[in-house]
N, C-alpha and C positions, 0 to 999 in steps of 0.2 A: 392565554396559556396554550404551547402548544404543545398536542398528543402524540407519539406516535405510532402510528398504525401498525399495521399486521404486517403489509408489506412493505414498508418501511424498514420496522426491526429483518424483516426476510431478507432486503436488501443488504441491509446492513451484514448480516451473518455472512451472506455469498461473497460480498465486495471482501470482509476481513479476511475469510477462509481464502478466498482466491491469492491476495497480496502478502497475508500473513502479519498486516502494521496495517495501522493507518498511514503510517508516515506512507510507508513505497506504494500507499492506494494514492493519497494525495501527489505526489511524485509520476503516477505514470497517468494521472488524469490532467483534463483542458477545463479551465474554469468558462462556462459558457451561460453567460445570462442570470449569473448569478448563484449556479450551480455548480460541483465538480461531476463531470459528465468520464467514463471510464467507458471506452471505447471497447467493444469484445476481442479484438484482438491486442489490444496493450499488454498485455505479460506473454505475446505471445498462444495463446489459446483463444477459444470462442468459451462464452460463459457456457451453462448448461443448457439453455434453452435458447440460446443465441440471442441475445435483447442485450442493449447497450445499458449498462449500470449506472441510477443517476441520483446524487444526493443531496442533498442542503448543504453548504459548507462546513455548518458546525454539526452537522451529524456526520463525517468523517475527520 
């Protein structure tokens, strides 16, 4: 079974808030390693604390 975490769900909140969809998070992320990995500058901006945003595929 898999849980998700504290910041996981964090992640997830920032990535949505930041792109507004999943769809345009998936859309400006690089799938790398089996991850979708959201570069700080992809929408143009750096996130809040400047750390590259990085998910499980089915968790975006």
């Amino acid at each position: 079974m898999r849980v998700n975490t504290a910041e996981s769900i964090e992640t997830g909140i920032r990535v949505h808030a930041r792109f507004g969809s999943w769809k345009a998070a998936r859309n400006a992320a690089d799938y790398v390693d089996g991850k979708f990995v959201v570069r700080e500058g992809a929408d143009g901006g750096a996130d809040a604390d400047g750390a590259d945003l990085e998910a499980k595929p089915n968790s975006i």
